[in-house]
MILUM-483284 format. One line per field, with one value per residue (C-alpha): residue number from 1; residue in three letters; x, y, z. Coordinates in Angstrom, 1 decimal, decimal comma. Each point is the difference from the previous one (the first is absolute). Example, Ala and Ser with C-alpha at 12.3 -4.5 7.8 and 13.67 -1.06 7.14 Angstrom:
n c(1 2)
res c(ALA SER)
c1 c(12,3 1,4)
c2 c(-4,5 3,4)
c3 c(7,8 -0,7)
***
This chain:
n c(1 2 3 4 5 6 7 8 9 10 11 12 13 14 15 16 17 18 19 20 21 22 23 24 25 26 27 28 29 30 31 32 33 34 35 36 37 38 39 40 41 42 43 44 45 46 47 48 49 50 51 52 53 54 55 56 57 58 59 60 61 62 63 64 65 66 67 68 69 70 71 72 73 74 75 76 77 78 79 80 81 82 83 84 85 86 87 88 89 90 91 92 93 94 95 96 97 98 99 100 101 102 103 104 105 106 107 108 109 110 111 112 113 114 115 116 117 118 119 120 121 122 123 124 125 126 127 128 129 130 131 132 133 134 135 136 137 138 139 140 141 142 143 144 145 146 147 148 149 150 151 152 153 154 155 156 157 158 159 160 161 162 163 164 165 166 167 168 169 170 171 172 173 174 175 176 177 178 179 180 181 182 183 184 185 186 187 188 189 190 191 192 193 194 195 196 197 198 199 200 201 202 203 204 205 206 207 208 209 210 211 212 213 214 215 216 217 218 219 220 221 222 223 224 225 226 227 228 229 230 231 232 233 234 235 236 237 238 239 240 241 242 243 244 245 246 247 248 249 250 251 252 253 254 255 256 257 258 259 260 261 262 263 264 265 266 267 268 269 270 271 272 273 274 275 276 277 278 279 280 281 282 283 284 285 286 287 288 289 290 291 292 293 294 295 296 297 298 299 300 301 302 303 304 305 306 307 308 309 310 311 312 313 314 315 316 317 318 319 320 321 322 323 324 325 326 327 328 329 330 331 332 333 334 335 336 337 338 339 340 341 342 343 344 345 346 347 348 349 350 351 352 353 354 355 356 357 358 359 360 361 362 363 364 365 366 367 368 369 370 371 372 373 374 375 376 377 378 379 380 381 382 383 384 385 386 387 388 389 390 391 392 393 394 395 396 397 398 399 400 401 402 403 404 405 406 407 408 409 410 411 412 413 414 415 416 417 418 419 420 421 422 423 424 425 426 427)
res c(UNK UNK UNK UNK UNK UNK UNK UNK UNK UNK UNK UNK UNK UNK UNK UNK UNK UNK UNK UNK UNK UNK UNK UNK UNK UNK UNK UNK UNK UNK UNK UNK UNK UNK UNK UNK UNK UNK UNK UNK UNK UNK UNK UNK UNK UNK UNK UNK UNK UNK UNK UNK UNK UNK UNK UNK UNK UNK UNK UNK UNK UNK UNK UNK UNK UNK UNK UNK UNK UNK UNK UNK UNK UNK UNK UNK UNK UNK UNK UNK UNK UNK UNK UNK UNK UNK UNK UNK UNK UNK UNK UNK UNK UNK UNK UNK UNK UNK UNK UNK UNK UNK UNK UNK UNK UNK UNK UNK UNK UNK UNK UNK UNK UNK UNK UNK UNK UNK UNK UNK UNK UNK UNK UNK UNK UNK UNK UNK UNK UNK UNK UNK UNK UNK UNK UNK UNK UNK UNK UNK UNK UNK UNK UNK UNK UNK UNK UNK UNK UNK UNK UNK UNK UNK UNK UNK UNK UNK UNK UNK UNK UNK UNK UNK UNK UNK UNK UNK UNK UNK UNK UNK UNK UNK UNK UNK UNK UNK UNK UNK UNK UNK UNK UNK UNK UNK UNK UNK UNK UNK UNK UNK UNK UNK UNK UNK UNK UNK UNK UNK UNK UNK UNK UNK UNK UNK UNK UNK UNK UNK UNK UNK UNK UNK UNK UNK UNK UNK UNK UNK UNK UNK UNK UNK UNK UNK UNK UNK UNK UNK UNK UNK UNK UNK UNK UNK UNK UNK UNK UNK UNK UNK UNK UNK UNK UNK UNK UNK UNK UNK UNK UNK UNK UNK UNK UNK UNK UNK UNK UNK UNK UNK UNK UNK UNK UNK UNK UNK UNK UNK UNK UNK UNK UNK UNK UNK UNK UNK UNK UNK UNK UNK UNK UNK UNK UNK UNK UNK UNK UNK UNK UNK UNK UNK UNK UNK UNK UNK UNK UNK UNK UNK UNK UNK UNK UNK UNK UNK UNK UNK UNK UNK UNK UNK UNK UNK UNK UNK UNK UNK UNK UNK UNK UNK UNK UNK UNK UNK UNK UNK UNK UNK UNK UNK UNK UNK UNK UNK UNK UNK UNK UNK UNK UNK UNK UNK UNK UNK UNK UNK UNK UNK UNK UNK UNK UNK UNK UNK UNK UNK UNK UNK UNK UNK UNK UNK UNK UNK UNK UNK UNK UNK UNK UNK UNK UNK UNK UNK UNK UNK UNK UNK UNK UNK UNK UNK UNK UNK UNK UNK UNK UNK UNK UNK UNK UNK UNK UNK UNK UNK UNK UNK UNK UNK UNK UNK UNK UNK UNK UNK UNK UNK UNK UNK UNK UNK UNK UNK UNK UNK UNK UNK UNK UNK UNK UNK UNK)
c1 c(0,0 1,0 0,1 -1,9 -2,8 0,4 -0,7 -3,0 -1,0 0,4 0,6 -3,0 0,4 0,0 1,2 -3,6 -0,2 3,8 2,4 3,3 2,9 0,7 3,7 0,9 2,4 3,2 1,9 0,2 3,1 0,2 -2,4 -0,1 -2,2 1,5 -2,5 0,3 0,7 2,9 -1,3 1,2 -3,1 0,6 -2,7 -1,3 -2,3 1,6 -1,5 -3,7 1,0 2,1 3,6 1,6 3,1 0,1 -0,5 2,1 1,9 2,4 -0,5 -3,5 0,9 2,6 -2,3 -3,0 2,6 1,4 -3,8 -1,8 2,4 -0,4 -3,1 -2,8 -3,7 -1,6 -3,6 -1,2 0,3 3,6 2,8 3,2 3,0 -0,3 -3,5 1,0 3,1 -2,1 -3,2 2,8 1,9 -3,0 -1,3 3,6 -0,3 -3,7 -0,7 -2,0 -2,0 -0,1 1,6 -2,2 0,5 -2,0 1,8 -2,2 0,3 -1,6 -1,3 -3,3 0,3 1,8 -3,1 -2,3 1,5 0,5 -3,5 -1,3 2,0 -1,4 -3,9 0,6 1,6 -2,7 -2,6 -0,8 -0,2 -0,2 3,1 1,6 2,0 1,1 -2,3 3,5 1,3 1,1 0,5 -0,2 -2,4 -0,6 -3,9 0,9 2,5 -1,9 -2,7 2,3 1,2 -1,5 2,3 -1,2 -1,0 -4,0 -2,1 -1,4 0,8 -3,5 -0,3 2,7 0,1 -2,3 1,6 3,0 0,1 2,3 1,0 1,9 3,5 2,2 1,3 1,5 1,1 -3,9 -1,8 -3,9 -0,3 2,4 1,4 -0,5 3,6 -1,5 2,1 -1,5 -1,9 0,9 -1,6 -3,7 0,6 0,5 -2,9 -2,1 0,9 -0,8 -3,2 -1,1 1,2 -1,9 -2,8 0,2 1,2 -2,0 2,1 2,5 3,5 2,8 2,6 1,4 2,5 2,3 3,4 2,0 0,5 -1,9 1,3 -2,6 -2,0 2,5 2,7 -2,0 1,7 -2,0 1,4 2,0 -2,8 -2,2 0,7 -0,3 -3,1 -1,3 1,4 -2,2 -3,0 0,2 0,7 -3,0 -2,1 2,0 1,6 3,5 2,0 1,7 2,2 1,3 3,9 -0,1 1,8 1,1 1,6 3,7 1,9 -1,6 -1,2 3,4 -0,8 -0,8 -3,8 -1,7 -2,3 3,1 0,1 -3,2 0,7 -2,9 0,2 -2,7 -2,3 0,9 2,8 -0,1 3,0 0,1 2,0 3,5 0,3 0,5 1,8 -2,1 -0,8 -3,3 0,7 -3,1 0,3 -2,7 1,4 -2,2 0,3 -0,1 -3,0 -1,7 1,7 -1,3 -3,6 0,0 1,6 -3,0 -2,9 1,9 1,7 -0,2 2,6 1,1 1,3 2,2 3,1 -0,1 3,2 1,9 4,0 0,8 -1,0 0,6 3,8 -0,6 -1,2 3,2 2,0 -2,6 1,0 3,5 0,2 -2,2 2,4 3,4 -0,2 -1,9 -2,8 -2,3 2,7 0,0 -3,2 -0,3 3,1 -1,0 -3,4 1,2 2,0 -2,8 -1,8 2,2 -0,4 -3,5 -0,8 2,4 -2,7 -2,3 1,5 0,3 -3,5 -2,9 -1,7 1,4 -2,0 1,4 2,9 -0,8 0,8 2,6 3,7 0,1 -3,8 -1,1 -2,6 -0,5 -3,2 -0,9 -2,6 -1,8 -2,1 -0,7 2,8 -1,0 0,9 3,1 0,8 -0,7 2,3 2,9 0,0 -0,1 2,8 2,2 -0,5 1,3 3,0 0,9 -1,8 -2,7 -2,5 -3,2 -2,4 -3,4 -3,3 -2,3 -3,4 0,6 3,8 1,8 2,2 3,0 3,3 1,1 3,4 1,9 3,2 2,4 1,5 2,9 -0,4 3,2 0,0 1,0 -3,4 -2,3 1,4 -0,6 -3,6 -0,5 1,4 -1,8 -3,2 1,3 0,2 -3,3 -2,0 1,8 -0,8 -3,5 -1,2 1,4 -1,7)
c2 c(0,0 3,4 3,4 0,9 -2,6 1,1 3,9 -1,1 -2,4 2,2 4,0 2,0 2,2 3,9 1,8 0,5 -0,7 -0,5 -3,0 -0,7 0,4 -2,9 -0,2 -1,4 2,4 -1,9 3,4 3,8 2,0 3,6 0,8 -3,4 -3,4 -3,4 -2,5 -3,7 -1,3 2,8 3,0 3,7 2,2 3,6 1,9 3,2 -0,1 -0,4 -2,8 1,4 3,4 -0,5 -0,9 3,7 -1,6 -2,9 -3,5 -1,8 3,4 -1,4 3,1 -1,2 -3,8 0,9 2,2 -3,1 -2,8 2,0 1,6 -3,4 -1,5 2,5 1,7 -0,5 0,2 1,3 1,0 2,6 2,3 -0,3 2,6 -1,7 2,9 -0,7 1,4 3,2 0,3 0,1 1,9 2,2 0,0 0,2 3,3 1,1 -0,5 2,1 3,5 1,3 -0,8 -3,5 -1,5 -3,0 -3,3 -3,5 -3,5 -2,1 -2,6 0,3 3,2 -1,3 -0,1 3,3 1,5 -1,4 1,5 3,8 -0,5 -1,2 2,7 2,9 -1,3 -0,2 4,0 1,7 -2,1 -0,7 -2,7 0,7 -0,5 1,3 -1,7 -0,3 -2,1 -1,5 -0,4 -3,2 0,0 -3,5 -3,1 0,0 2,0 3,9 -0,4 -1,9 2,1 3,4 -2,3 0,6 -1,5 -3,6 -2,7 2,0 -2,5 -2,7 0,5 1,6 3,4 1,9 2,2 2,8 3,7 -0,8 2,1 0,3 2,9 0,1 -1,0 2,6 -1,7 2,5 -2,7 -0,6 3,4 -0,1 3,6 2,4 3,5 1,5 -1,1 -3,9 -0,2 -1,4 2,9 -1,6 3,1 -0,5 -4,0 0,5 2,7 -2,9 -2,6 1,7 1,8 -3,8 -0,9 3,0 -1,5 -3,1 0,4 -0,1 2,8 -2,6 0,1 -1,0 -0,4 -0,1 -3,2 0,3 -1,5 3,2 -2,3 -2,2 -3,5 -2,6 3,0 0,0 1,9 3,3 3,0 3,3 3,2 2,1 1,6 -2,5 -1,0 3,3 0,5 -3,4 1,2 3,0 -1,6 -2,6 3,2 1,8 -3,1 -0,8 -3,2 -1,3 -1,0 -3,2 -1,0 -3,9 0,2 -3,9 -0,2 3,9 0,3 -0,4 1,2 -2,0 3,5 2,2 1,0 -1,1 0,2 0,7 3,0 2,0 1,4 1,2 1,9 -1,6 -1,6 -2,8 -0,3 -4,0 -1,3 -3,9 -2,2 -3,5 -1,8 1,5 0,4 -3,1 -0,8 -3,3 -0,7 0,5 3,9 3,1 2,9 2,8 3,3 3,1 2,9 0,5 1,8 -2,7 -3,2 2,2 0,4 -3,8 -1,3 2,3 -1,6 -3,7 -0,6 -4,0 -1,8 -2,7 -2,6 -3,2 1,7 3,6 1,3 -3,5 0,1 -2,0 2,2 2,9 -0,9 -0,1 3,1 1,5 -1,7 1,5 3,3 -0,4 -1,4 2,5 3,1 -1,6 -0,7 3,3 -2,4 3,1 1,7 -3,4 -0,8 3,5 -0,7 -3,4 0,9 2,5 -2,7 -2,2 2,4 0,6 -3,4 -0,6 3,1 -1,4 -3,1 2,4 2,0 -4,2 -1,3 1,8 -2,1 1,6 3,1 1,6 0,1 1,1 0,6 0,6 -1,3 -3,8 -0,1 0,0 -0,4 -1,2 0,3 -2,5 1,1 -0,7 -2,3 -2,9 1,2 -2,5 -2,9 1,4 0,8 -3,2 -1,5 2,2 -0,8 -3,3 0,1 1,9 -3,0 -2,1 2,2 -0,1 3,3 0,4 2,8 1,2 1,3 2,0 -0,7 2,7 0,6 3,1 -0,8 -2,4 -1,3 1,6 -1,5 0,8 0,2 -0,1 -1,3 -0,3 3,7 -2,2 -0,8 0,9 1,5 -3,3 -1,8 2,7 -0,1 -3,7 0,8 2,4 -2,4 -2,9 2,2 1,3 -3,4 -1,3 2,9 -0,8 -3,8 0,9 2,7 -1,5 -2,9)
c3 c(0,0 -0,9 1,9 -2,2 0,7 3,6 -1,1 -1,8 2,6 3,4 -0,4 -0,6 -2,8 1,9 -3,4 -1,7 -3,8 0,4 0,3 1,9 -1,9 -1,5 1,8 3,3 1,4 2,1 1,2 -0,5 0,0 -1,1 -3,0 -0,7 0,6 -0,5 -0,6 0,4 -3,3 0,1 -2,0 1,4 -0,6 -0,1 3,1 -1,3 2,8 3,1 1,3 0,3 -0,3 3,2 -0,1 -0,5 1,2 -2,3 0,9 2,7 0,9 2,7 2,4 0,6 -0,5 2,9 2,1 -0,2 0,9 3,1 1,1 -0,1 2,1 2,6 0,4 -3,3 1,4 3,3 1,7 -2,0 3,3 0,2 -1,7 -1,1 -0,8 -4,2 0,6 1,5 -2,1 -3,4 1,4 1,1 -3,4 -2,5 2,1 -0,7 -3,9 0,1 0,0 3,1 1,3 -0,9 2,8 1,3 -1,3 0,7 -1,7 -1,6 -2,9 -3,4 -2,3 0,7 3,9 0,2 -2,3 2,1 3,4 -1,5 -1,5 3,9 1,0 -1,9 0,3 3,7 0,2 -1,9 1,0 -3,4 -2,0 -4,5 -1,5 -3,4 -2,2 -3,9 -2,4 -0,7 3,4 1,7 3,6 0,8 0,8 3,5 0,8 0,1 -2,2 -2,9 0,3 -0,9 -3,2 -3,2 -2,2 0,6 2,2 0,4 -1,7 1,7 3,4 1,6 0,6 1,0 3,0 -0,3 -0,3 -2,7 -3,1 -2,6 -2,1 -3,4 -0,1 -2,0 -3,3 -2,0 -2,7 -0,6 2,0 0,0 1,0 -2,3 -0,3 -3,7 -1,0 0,7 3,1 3,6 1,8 3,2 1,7 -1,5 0,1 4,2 0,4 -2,0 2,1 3,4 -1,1 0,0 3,2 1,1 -1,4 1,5 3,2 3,2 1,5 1,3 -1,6 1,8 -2,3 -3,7 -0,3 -3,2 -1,7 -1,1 -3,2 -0,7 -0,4 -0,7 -1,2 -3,6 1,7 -0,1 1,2 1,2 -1,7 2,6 2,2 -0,2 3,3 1,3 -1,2 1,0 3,8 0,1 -1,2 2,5 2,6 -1,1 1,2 3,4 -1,8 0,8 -3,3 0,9 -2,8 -1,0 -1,1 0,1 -3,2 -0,5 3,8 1,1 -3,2 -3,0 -1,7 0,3 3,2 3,7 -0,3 -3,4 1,7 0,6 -3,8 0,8 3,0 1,8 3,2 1,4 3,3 -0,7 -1,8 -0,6 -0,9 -1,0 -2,8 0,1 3,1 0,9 -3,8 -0,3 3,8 1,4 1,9 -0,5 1,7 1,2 0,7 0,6 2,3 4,0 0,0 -2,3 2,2 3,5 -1,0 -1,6 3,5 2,1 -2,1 0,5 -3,1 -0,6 -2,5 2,4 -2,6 0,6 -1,9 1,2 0,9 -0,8 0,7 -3,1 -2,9 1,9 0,1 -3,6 -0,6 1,9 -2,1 -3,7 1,7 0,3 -3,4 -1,6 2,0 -0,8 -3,6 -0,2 -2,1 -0,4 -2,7 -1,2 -0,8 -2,0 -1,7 -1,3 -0,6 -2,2 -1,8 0,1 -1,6 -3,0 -1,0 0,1 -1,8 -2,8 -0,1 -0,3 -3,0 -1,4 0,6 -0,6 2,2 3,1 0,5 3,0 2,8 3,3 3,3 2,6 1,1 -0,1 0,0 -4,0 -1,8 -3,8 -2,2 -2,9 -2,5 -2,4 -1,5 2,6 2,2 2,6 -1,4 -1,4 3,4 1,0 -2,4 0,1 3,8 -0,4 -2,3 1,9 2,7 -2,6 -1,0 3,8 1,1 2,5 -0,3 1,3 -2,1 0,9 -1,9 0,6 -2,2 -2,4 0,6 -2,8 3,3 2,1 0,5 3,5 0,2 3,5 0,3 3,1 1,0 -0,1 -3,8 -2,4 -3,1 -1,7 1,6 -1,2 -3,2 -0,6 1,6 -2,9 -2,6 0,8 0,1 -3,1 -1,6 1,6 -1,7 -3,4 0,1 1,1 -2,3 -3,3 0,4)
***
């Protein structure tokens, strides 16, 4: 009997209309994957969006041999020193007055405790969120995420609205030079939240780019704008930098090119470079009135030593090999190249996005199952990537390599895409 008769026989199938990749993976190292039968497969997602370090980095390999031997997993009322030292050194990477930090686990979970959080401090409970958002698939969270998972499922929780997601590759509302009037696009969206709302908004919950979403990037003052419509109504903004946090966009935290600053920030994914480490950090004020009404998020992994230790060791990584410049650097490379495939193939429609966090637009005539084939492909030519399949949208690549890429790697990403679109549009 196979593994593969096992798979079929014993794992249920979480991925929707998808499949697992058909590859059982033996090791990671780097920005590769080594699979059983002994194929390297180049990563240009970083695990699941994850693994800014690469795979296997032996700082963290180091810091998990010598932190599970000592102290991994306590009562969730108990403080370990790698808790305080991150809470500590996360504040320290913020502008004020984000300065109060709880450890959880997942994106989902952390969404789900700043969305607690923020019903709990206004007393409200209607939540905003983009109609191509994803936030996660635990209760709070699923119900702010719009770009799948809805159907099916029951009603959702009542009080979440969505309002238009800026996409100035395809914009639905436009200035006279066809561009995206962002400005009209926001004053639409809220005038219907207005509408609909029974006077109880608590909070607007957004991805400064939006990942799952197609990689869609708000003009500069977007957030700005989106701040002071959510101050007008006595909202907190909490923003999700699951995937956009910790250097991946050319800087610390994707909301500091737009000189905005969140009531709740929420980290997940790189900070714990492929281990499972969220973070929710808000202000003082916010934490004090959220303690005096009895804030609740008692979970089993809450302030856990283990991934903690990690996360010091993400930061230290990140600061030393000043990872920030990095990423803008290589993105910038990055950049060059795919926008030579799209000078190429006229199938590529658009490149997107910021730092090591890219996004890359297929049109045309059934662009979804080009997509789908040119991914698969790629698999084939020993490249892994992600691709987004949105109605109205012929399908996204996401591209997210390890901060710790080279040039060489993202070069043979680029050629093997390269190649993949050639073998699959001259068919």
């Amino acid at each position: 009997m196979t593994i593969w008769s096992d798979i079929d026989r014993h794992l249920i199938r979480y991925a929707g209309p998808g499949t697992f990749s058909p590859a059982i993976i033996d090791r990671a190292a780097g920005s590769f994957l080594y699979t059983e039968d002994g194929r390297r497969i180049l990563d240009f997602t970083s695990g699941q969006m994850s693994a800014i370090l690469g795979h296997s980095h032996p700082e963290i390999a180091a810091t998990v041999q010598r932190q599970i031997g000592t102290l991994d997993h306590l009562f969730s009322g108990m403080l370990s020193r790698p808790v305080v030292d991150l809470a500590r050194r996360l504040a320290e990477t913020l502008p004020d007055p984000l300065d109060k930090v709880m450890l959880l686990t997942t994106g989902a979970e952390s969404n789900e405790a700043a969305i607690r959080m923020a019903k709990l401090v206004t007393g409200k409970h209607e939540i905003v969120s983009f109609a191509r958002s994803w936030h996660g698939m635990t209760q709070a969270a699923a119900n702010a995420t719009y770009s799948a998972g809805r159907k099916g499922y029951g009603p959702a929780s009542p009080g979440n609205f969505a309002i238009p997601a800026p996409n100035t590759y395809r914009p639905d509302f436009t200035t006279e030079d066809g561009q995206l009037d962002w400005r009209k696009q926001l004053d639409f969206g809220f005038d219907l939240i207005d509408a609909q709302s029974v006077g109880s908004l608590a909070a607007c919950i957004v991805e400064p780019i939006l990942s799952s979403g197609g990689i869609l990037e708000p003009p500069v003052g977007y957030l700005q704008a989106l701040q002071q419509k959510c101050r007008e109504r006595g909202m907190l903004l909490i923003l999700d930098e699951a995937q956009t946090g910790l250097c991946r966009t050319g800087t610390w935290y994707a909301f500091e090119r737009d000189g905005v600053v969140p009531d709740i920030l929420t980290l997940s994914k790189t900070l714990g470079a492929g281990l499972p480490l969220s973070a929710v950090i808000t202000s003082a004020e916010i934490e004090a009135a959220a303690h005096e009404r009895g804030y609740l998020f008692f979970t089993t992994h809450v302030s856990d030593p283990l991934v903690a230790a990690v996360g010091n060791t993400v930061l230290d990584v990140l600061t030393r090999e000043r990872l920030d410049e990095r990423s803008a650097k290589l993105g910038a490379f990055l950049r060059q190249g795919l926008d030579g495939l799209a000078d190429k193939h006229s199938v590529v429609g658009d490149i997107r996005g910021r730092g090591l966090l890219v996004g890359l637009e297929l049109i045309g005539e059934k662009a979804d199952e080009v997509g789908a084939r040119v991914t698969e492909r790629c698999l084939e030519l020993d490249l892994h990537m992600n691709i987004v399949q949105l109605p109205g949208m012929g399908g996204v690549f996401r591209i997210a390599p390890p901060l710790t890429a080279t040039e060489e790697e993202l070069t043979l990403g680029v050629e093997i895409l390269d190649q993949a679109l050639t073998d699959v549009t001259n068919r």
